[in-house]
PyMOL Python script that loads the backbone (N, CA, C, O; Angstrom):
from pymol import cmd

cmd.read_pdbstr("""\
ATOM      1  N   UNK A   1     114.980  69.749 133.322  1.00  0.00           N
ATOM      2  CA  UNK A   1     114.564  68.980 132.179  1.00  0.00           C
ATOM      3  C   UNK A   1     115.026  69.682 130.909  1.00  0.00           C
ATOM      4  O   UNK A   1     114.812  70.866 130.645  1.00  0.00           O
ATOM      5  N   UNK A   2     115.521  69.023 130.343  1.00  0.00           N
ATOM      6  CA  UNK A   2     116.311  69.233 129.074  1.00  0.00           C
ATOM      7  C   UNK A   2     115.372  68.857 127.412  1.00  0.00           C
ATOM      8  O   UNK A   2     115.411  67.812 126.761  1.00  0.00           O
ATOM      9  N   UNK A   3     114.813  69.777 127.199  1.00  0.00           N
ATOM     10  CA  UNK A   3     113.987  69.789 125.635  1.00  0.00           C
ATOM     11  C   UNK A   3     114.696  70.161 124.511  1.00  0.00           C
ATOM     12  O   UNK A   3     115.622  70.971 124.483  1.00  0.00           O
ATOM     13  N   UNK A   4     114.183  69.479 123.488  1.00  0.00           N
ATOM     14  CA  UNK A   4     115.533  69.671 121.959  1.00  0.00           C
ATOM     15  C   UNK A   4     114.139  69.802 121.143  1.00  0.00           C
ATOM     16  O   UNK A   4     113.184  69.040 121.286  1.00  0.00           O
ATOM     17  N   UNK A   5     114.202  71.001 120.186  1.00  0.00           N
ATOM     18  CA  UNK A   5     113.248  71.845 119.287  1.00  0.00           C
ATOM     19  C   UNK A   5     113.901  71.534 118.407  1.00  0.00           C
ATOM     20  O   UNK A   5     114.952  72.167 118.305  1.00  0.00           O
ATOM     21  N   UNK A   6     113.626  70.431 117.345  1.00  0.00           N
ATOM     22  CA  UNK A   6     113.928  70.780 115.930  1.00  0.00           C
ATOM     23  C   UNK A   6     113.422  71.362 114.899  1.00  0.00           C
ATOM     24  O   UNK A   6     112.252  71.614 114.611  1.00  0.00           O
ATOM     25  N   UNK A   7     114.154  71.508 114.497  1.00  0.00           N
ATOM     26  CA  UNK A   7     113.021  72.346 112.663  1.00  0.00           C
ATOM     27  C   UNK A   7     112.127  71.768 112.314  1.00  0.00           C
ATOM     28  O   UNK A   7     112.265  70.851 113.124  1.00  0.00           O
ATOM     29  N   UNK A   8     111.221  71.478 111.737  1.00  0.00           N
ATOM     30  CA  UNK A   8     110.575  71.163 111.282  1.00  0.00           C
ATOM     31  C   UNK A   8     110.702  70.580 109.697  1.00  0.00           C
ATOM     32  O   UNK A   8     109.961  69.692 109.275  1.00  0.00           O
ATOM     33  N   UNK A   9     111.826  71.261 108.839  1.00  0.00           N
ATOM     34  CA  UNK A   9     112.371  70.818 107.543  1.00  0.00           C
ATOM     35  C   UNK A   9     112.953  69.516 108.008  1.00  0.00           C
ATOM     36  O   UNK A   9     112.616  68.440 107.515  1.00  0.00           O
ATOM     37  N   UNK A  10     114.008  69.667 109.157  1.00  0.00           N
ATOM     38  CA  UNK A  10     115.112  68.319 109.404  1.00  0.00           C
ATOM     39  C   UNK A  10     114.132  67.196 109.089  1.00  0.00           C
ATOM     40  O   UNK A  10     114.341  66.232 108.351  1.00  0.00           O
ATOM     41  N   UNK A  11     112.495  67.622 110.100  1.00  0.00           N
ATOM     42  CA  UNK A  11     111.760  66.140 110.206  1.00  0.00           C
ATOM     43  C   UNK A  11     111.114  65.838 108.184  1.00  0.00           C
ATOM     44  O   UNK A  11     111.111  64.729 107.648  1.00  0.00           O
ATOM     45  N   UNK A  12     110.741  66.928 107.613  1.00  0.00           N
ATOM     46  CA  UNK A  12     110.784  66.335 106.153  1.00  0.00           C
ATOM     47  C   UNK A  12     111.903  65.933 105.158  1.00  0.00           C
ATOM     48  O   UNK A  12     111.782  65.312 104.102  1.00  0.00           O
ATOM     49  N   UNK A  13     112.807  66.338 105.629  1.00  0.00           N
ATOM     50  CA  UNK A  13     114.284  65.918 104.966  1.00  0.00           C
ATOM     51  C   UNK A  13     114.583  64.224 105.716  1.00  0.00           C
ATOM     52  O   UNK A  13     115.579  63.733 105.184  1.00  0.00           O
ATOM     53  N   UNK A  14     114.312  63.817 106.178  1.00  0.00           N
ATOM     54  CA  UNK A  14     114.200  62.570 106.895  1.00  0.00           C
ATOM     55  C   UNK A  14     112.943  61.275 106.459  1.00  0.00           C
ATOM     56  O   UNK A  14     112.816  60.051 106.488  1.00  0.00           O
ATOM     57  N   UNK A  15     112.284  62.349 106.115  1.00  0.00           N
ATOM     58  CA  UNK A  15     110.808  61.879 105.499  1.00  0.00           C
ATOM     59  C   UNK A  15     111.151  61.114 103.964  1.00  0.00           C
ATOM     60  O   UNK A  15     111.263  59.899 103.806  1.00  0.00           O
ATOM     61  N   UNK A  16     111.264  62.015 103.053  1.00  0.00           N
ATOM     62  CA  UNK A  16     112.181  62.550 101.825  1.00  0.00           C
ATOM     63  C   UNK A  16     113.453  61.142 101.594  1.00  0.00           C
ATOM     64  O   UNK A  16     113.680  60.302 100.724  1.00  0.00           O
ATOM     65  N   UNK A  17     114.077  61.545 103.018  1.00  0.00           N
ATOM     66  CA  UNK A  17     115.771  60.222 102.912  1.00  0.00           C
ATOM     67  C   UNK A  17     114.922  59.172 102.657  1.00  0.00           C
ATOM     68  O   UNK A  17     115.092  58.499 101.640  1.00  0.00           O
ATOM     69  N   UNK A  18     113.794  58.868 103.637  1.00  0.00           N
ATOM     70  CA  UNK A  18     113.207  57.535 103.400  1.00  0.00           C
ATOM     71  C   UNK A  18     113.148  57.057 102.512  1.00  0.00           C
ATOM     72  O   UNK A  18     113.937  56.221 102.071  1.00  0.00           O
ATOM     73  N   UNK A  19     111.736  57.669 101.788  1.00  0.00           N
ATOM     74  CA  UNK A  19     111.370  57.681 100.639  1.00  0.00           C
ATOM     75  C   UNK A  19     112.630  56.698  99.541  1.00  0.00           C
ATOM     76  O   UNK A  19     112.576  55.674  98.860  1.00  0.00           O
ATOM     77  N   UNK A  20     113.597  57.642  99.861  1.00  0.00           N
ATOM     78  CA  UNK A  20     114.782  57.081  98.730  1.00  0.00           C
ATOM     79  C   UNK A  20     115.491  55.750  98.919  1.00  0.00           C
ATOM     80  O   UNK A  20     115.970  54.912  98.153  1.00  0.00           O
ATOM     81  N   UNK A  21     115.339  55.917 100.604  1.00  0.00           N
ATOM     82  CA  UNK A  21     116.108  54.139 100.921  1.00  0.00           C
ATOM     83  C   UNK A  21     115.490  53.097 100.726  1.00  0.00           C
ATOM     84  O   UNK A  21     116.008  51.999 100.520  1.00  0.00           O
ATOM     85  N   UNK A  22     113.859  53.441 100.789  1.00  0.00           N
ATOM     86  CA  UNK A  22     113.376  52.343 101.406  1.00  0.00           C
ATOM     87  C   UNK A  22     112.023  51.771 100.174  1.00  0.00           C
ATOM     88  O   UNK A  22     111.564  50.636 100.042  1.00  0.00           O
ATOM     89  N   UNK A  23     111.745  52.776  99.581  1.00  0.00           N
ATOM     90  CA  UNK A  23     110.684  52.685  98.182  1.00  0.00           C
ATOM     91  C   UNK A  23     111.689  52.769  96.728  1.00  0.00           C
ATOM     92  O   UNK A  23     112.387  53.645  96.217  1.00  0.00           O
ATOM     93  N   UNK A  24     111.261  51.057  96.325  1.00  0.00           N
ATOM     94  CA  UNK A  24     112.252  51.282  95.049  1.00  0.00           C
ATOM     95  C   UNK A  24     111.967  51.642  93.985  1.00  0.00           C
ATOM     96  O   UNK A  24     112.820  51.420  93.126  1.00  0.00           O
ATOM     97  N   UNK A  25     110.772  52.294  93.571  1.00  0.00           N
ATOM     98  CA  UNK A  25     110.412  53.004  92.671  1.00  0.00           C
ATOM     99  C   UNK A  25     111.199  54.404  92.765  1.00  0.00           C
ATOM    100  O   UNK A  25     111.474  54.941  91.692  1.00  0.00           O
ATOM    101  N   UNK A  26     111.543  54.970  93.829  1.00  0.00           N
ATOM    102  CA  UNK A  26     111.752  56.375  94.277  1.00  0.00           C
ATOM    103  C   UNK A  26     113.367  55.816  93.817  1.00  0.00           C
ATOM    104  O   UNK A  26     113.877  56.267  92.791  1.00  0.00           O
ATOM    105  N   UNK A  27     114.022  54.909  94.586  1.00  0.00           N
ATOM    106  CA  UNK A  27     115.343  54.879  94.111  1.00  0.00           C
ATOM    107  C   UNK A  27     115.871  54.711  92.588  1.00  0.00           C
ATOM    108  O   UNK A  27     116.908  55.243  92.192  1.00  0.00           O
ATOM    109  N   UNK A  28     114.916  53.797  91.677  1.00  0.00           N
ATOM    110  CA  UNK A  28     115.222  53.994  90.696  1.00  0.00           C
ATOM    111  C   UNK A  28     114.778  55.114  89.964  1.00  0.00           C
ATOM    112  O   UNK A  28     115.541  55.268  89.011  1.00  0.00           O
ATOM    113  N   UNK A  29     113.991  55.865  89.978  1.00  0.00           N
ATOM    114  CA  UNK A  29     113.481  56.846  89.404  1.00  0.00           C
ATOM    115  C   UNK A  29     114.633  57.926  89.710  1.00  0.00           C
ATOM    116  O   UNK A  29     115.219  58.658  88.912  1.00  0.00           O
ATOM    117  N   UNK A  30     114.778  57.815  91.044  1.00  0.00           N
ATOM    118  CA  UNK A  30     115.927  58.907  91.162  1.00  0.00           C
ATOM    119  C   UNK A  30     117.047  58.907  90.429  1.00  0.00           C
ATOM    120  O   UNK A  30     117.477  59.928  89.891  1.00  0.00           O
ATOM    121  N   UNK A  31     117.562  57.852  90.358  1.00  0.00           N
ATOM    122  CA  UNK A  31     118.627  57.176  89.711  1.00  0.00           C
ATOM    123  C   UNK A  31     118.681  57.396  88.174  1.00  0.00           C
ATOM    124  O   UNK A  31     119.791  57.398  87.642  1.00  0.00           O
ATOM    125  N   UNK A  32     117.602  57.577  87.446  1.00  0.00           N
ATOM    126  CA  UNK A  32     117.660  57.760  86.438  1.00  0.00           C
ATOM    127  C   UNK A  32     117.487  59.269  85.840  1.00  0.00           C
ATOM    128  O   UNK A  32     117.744  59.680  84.709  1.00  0.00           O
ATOM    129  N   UNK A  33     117.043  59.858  86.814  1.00  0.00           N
ATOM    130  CA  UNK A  33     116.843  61.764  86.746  1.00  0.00           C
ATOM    131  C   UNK A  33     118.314  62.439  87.153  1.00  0.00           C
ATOM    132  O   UNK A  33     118.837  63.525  86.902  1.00  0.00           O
ATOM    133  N   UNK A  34     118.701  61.317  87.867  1.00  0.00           N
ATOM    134  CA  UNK A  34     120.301  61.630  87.892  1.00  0.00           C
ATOM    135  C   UNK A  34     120.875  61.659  87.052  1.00  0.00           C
ATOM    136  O   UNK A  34     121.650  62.616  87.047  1.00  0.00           O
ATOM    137  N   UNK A  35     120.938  60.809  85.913  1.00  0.00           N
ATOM    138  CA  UNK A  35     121.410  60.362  84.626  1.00  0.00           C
ATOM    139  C   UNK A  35     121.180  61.256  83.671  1.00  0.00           C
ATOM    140  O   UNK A  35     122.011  61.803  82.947  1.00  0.00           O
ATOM    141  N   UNK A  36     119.871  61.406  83.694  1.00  0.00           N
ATOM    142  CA  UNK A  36     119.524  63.122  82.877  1.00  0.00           C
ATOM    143  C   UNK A  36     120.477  63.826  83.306  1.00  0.00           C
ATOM    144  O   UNK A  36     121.672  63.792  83.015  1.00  0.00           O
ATOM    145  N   UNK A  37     119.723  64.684  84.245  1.00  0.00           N
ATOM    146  CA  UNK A  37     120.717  65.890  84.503  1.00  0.00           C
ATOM    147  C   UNK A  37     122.213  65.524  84.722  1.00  0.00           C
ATOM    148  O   UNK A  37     122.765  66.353  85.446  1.00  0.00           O
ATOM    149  N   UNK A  38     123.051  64.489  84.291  1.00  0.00           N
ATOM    150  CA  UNK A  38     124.184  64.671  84.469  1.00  0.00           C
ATOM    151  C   UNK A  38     124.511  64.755  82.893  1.00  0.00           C
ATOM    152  O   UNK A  38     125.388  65.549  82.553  1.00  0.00           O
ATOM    153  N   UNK A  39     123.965  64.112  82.073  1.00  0.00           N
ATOM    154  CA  UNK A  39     124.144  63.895  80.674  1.00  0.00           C
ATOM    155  C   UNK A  39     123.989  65.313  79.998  1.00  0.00           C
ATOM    156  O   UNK A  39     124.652  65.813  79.090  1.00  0.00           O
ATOM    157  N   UNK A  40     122.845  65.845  80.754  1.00  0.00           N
ATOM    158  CA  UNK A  40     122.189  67.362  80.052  1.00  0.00           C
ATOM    159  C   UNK A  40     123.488  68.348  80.762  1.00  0.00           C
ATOM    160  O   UNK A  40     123.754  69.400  80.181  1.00  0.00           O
ATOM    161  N   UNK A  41     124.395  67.918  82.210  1.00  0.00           N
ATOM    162  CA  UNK A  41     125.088  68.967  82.653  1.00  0.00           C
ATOM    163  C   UNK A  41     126.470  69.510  81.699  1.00  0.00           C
ATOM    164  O   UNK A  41     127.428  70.117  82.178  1.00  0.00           O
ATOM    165  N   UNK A  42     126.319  69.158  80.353  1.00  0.00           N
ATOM    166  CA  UNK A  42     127.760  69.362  79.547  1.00  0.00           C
ATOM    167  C   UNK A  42     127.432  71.167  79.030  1.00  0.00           C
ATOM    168  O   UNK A  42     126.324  71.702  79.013  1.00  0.00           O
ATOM    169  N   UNK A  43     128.441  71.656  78.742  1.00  0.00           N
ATOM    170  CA  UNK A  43     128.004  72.989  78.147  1.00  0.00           C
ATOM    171  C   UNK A  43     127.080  73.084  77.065  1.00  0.00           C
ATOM    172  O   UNK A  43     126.080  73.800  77.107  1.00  0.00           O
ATOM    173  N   UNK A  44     127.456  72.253  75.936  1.00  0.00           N
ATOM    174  CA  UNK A  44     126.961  72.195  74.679  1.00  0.00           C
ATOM    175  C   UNK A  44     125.015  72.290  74.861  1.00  0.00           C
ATOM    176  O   UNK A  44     124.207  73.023  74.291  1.00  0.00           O
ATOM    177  N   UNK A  45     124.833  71.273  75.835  1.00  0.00           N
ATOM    178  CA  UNK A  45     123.666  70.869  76.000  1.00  0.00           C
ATOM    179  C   UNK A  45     122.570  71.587  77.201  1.00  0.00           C
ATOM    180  O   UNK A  45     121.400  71.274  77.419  1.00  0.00           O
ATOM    181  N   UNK A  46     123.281  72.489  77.770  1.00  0.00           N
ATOM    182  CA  UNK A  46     122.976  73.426  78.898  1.00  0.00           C
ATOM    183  C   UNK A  46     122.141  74.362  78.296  1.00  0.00           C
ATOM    184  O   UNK A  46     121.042  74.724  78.718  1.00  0.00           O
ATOM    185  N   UNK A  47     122.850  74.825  77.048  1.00  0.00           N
ATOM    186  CA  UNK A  47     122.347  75.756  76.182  1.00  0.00           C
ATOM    187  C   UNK A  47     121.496  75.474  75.524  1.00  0.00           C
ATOM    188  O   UNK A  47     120.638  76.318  75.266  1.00  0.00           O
ATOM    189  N   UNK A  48     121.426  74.250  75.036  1.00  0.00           N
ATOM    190  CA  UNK A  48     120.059  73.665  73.753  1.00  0.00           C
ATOM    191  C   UNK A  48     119.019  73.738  74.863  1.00  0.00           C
ATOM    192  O   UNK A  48     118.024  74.460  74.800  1.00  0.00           O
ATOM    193  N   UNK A  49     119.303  72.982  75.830  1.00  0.00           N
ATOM    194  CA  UNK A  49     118.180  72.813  77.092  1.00  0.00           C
ATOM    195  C   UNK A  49     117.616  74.041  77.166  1.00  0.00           C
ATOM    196  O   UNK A  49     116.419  74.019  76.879  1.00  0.00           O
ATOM    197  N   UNK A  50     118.235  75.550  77.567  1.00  0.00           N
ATOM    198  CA  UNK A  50     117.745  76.494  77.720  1.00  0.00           C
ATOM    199  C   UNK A  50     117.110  77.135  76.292  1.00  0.00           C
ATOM    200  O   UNK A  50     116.256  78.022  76.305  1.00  0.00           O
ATOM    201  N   UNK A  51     117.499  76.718  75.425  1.00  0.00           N
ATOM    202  CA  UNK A  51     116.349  76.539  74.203  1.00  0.00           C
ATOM    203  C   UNK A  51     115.355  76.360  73.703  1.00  0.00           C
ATOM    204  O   UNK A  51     114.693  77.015  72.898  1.00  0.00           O
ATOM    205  N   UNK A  52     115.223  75.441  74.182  1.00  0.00           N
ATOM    206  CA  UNK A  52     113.682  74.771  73.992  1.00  0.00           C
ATOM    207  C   UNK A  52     113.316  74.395  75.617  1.00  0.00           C
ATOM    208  O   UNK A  52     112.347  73.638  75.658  1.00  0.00           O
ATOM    209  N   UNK A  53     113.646  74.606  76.443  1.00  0.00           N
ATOM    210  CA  UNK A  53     112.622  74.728  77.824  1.00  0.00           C
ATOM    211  C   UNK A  53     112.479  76.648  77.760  1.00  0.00           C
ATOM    212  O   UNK A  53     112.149  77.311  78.743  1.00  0.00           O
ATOM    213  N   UNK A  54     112.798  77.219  76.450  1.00  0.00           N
ATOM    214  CA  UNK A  54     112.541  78.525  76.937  1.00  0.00           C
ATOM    215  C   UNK A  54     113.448  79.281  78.242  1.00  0.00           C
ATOM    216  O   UNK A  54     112.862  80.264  78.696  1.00  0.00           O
ATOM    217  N   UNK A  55     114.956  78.921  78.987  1.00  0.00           N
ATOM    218  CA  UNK A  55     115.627  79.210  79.532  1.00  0.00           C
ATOM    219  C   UNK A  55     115.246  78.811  81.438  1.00  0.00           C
ATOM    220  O   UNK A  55     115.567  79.414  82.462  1.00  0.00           O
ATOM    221  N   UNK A  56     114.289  77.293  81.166  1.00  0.00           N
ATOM    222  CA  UNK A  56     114.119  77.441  82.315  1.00  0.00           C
ATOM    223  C   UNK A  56     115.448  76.241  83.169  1.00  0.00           C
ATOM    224  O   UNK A  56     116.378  76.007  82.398  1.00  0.00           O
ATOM    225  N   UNK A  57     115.534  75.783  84.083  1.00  0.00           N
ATOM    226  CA  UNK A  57     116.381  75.282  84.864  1.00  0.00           C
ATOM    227  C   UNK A  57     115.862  73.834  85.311  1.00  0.00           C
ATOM    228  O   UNK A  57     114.828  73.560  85.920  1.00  0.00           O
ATOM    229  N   UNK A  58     116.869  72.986  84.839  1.00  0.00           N
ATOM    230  CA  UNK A  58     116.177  71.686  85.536  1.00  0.00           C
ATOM    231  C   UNK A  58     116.373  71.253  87.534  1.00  0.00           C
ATOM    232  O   UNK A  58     115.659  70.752  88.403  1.00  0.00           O
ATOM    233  N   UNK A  59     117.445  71.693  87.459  1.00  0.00           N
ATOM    234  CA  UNK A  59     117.554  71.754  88.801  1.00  0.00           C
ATOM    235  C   UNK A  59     116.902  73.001  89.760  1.00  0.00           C
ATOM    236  O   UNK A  59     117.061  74.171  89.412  1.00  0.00           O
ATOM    237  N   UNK A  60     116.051  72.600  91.169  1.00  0.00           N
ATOM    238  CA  UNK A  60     115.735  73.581  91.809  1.00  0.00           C
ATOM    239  C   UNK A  60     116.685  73.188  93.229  1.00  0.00           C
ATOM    240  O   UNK A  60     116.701  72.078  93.761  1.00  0.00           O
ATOM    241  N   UNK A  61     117.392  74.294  93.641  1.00  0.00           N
ATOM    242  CA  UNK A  61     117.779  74.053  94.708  1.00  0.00           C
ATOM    243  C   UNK A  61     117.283  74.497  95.932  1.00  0.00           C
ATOM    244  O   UNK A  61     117.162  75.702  96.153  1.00  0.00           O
ATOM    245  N   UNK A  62     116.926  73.485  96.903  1.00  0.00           N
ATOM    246  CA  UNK A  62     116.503  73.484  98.017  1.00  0.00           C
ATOM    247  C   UNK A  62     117.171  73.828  99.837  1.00  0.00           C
ATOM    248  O   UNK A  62     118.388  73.680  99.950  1.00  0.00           O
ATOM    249  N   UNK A  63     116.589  74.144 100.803  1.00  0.00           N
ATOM    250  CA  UNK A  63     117.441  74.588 102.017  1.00  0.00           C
ATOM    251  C   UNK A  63     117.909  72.542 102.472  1.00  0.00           C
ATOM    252  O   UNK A  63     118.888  72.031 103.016  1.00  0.00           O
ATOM    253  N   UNK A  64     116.380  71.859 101.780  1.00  0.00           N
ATOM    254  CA  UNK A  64     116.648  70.542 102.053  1.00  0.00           C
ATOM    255  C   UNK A  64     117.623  69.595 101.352  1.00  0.00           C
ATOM    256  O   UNK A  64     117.170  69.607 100.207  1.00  0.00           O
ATOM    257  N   UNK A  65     118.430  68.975 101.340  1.00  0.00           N
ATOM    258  CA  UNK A  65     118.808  68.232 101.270  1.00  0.00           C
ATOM    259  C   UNK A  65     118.108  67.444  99.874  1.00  0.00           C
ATOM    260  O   UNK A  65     118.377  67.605  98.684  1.00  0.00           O
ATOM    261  N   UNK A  66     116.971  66.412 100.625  1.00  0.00           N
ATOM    262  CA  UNK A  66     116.229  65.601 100.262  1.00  0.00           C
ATOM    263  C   UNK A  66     115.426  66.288  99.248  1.00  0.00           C
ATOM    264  O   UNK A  66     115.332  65.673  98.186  1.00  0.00           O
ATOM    265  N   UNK A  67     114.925  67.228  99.307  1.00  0.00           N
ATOM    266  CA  UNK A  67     113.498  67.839  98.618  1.00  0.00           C
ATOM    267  C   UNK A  67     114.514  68.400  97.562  1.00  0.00           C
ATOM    268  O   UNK A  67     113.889  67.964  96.596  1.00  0.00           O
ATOM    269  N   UNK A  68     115.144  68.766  97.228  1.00  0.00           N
ATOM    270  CA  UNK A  68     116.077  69.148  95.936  1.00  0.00           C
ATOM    271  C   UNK A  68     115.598  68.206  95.149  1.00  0.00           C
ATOM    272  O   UNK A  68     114.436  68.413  94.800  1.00  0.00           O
ATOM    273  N   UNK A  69     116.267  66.893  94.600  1.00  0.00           N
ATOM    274  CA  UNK A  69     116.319  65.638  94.510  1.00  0.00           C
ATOM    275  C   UNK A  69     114.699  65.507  94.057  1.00  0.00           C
ATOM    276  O   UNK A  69     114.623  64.734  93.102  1.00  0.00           O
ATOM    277  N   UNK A  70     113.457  66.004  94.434  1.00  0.00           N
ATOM    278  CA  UNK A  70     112.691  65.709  94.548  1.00  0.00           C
ATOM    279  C   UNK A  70     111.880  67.015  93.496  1.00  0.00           C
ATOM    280  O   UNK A  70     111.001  66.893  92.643  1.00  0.00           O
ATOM    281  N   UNK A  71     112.556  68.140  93.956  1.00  0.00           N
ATOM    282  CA  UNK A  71     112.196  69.133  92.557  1.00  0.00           C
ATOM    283  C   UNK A  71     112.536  68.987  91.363  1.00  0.00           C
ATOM    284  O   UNK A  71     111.928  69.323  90.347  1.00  0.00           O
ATOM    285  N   UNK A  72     113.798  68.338  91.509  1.00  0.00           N
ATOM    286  CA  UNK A  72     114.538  68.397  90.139  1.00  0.00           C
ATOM    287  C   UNK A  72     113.619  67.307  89.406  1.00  0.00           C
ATOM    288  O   UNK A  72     113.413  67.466  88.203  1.00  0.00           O
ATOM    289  N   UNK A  73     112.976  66.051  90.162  1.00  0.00           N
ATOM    290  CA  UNK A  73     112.224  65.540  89.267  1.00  0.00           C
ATOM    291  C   UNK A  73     110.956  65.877  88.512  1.00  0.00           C
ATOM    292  O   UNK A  73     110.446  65.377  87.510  1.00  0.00           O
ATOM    293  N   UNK A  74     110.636  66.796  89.233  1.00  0.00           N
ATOM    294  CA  UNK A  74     108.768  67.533  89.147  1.00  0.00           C
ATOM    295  C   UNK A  74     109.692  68.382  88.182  1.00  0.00           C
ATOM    296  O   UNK A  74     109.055  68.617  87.155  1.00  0.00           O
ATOM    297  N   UNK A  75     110.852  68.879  88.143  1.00  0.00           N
ATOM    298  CA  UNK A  75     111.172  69.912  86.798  1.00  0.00           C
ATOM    299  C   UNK A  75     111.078  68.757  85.309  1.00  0.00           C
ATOM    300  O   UNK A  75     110.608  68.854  84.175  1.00  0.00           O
ATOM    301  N   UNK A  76     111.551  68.066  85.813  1.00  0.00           N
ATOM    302  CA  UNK A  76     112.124  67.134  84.838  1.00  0.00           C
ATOM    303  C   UNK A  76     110.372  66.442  83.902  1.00  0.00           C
ATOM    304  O   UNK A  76     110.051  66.215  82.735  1.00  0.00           O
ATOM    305  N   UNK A  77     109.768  66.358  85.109  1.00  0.00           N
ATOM    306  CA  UNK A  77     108.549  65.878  84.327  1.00  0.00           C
ATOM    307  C   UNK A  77     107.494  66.876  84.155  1.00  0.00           C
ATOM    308  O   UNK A  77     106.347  66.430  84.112  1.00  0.00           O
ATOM    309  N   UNK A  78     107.663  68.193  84.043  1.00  0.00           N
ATOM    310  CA  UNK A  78     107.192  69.485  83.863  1.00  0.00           C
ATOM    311  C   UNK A  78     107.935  69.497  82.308  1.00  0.00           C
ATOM    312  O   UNK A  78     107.185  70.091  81.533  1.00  0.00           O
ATOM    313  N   UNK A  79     108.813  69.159  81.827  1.00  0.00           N
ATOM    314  CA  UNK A  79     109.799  70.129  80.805  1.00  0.00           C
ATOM    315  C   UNK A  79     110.084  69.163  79.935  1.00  0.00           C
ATOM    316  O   UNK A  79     110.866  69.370  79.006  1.00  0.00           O
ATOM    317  N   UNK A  80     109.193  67.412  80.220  1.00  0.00           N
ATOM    318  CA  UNK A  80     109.433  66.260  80.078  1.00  0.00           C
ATOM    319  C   UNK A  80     108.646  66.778  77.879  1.00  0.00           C
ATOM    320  O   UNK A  80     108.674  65.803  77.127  1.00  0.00           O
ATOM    321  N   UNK A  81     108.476  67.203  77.677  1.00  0.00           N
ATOM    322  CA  UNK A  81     108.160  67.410  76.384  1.00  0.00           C
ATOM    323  C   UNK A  81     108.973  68.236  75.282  1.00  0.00           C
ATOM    324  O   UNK A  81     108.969  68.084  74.060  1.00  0.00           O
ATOM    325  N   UNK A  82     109.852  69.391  76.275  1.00  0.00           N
ATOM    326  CA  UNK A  82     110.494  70.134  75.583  1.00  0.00           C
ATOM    327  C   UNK A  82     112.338  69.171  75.591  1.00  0.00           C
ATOM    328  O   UNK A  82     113.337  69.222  74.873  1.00  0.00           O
ATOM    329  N   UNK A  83     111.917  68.371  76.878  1.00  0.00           N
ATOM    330  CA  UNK A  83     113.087  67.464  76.580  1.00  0.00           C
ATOM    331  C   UNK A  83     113.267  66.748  75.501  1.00  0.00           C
ATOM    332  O   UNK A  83     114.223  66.631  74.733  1.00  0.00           O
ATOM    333  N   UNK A  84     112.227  66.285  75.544  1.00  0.00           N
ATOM    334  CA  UNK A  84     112.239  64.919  74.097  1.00  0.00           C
ATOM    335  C   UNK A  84     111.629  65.910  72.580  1.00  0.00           C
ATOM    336  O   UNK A  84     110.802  65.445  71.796  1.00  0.00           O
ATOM    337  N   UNK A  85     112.030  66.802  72.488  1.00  0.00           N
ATOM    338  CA  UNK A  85     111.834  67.915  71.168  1.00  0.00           C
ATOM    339  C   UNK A  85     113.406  67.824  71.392  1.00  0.00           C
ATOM    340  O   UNK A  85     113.889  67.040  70.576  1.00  0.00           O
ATOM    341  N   UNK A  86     114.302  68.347  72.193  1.00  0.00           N
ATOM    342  CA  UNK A  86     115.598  68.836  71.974  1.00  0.00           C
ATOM    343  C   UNK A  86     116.421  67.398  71.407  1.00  0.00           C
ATOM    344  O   UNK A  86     117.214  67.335  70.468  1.00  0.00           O
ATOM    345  N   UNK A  87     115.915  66.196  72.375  1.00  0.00           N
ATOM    346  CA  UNK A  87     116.835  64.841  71.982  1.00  0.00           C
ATOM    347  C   UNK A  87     116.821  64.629  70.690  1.00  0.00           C
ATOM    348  O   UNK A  87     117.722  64.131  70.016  1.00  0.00           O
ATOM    349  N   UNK A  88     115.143  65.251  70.127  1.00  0.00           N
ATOM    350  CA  UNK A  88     114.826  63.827  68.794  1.00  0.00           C
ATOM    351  C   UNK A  88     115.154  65.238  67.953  1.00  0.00           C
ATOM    352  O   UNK A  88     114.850  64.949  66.796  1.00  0.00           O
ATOM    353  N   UNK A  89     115.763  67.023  67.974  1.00  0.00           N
ATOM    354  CA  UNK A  89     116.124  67.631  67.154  1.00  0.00           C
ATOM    355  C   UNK A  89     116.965  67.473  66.342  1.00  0.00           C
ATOM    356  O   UNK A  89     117.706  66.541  66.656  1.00  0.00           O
ATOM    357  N   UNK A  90     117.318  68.125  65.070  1.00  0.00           N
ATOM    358  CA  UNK A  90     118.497  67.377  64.256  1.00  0.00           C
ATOM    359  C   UNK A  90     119.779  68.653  65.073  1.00  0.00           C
ATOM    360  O   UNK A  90     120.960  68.331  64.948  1.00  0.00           O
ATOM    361  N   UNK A  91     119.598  69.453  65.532  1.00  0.00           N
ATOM    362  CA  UNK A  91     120.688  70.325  66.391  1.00  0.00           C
ATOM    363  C   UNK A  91     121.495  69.146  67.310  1.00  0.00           C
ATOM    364  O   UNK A  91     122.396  69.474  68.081  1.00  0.00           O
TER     365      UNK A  91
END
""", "prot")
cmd.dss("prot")
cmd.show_as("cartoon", "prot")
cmd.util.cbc("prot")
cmd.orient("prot")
């Protein structure tokens, strides 16, 4: 008899994929934290960011896949004040 042990992450990284395919709040929300951090990923703005979040990082990277994706938003709405100080700055 032949048994297959998976990780235990694979089964929340699967959990996580769901989440994104199948709940459309999660897809658009994602979709739009994407948009941040791609807008915020220019040099100019890397630096203001680390400015006024005090040098912290919007992205957390994960062993998962899925749960990345899922920090970067809890950063995003953690830092969600020092964001909108840097947008509405005259810098």
């Amino acid at each position: 008899m032949i048994t297959f042990v998976l990780d235990p992450m694979h089964y929340i990284d699967l959990i996580f994929e769901d989440f994104e395919k199948h709940l459309k709040v999660h897809h658009g929300t994602i979709k739009k934290g994407k948009r941040i951090t791609t807008y915020i990923g220019r040099t100019m703005l890397i630096s203001m960011m680390k400015k006024f979040t005090q040098g912290r990082d919007l992205i957390r990277p994960s062993m998962i896949r899925f749960v990345t994706t899922y920090l970067t938003l809890a950063c995003l709405h953690e830092l969600k004040a020092s964001l909108v100080s840097m947008f509405s700055s005259k810098e």
